[in-house]
C-alpha positions in Angstrom: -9.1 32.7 -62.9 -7.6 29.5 -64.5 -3.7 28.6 -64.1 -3.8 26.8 -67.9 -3.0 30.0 -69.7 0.1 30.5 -67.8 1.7 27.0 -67.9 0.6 26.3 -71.4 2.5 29.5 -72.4 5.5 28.8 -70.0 5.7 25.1 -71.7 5.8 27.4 -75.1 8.4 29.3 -74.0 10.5 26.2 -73.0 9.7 24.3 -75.8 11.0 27.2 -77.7 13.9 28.0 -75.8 14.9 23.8 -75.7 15.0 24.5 -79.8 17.1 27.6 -79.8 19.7 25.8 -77.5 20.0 22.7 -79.4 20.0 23.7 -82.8 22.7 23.4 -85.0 21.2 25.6 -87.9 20.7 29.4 -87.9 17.1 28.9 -89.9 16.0 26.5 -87.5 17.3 29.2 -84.5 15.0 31.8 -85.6 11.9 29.7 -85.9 12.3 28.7 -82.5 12.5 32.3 -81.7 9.5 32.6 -83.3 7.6 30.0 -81.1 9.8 31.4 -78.1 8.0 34.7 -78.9 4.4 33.2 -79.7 4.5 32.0 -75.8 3.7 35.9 -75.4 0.5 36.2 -77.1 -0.5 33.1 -74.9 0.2 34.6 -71.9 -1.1 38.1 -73.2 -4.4 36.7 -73.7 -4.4 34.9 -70.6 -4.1 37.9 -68.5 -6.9 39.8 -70.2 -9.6 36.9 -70.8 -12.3 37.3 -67.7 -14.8 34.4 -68.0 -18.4 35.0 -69.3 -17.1 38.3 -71.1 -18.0 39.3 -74.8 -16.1 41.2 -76.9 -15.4 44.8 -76.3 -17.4 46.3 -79.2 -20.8 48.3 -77.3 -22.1 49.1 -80.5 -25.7 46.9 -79.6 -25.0 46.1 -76.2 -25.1 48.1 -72.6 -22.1 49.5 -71.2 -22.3 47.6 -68.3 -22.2 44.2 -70.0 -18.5 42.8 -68.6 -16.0 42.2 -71.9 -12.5 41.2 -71.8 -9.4 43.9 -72.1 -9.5 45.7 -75.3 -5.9 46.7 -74.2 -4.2 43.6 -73.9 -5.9 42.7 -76.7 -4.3 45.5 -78.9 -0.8 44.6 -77.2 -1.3 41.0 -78.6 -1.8 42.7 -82.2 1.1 44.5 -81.6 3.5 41.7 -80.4 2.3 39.5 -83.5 3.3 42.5 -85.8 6.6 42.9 -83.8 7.5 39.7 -84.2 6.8 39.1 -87.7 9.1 41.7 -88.1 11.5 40.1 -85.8 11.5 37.0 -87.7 11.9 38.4 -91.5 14.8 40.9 -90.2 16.9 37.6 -88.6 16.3 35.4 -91.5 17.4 38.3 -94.1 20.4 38.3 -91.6 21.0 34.5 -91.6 20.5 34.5 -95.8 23.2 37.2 -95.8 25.3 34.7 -93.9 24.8 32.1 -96.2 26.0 34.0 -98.8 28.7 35.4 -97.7 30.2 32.4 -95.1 28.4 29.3 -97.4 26.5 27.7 -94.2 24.1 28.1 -91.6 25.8 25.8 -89.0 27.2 28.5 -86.2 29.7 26.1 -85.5 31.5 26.5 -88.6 31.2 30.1 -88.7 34.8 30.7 -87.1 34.8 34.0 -88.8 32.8 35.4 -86.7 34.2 34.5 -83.6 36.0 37.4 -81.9 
């Protein structure tokens, strides 16, 4: 079992994180979210690829023929669907904002503070 899964999708998940952290726009936030979150289906995948496997449809092939995890599979699916959800809900969210403050910059939104 290869390590490269892993680290590429930790260096995703910092890569994304770095973004969130030092950005100064609330559009620019959530799509660094978004690439936070896409560190998940590398690391999903990575814990249910086994090498030398097909994939797991035994419509023409024997049952004993090794395939990779049809489950973590589906959880991938489900995690891209998730987070496209994710992503439209926040930037409806940060378009409200802009209406309704006139920016995007979350230092100048000092209405918000509590």
């Amino acid at each position: 079992m290869s390590t490269l899964p892993f680290l590429v999708a930790g260096w995703i998940f910092l890569v994304g994180l770095y973004g969130m952290v030092t950005s100064r726009d609330l559009i620019h936030t959530v799509g660094c979210l978004s690439v936070t979150q896409s560190s998940t289906y590398v690391l999903l995948l990575g814990v249910g690829y086994r090498d030398g496997a097909g994939a797991p449809v035994f419509a023409d092939v024997s049952v004993r023929t090794p395939v990779v995890d049809p489950v973590v599979q589906a959880m991938a699916l489900t995690d891209v669907v998730v987070g496209a959800t994710v992503t439209a809900l926040l930037l409806a969210l940060v378009l409200q904002i802009r209406k309704r403050h006139g920016t995007v910059d979350p230092d100048r939104l000092g209405e918000l503070r509590g």
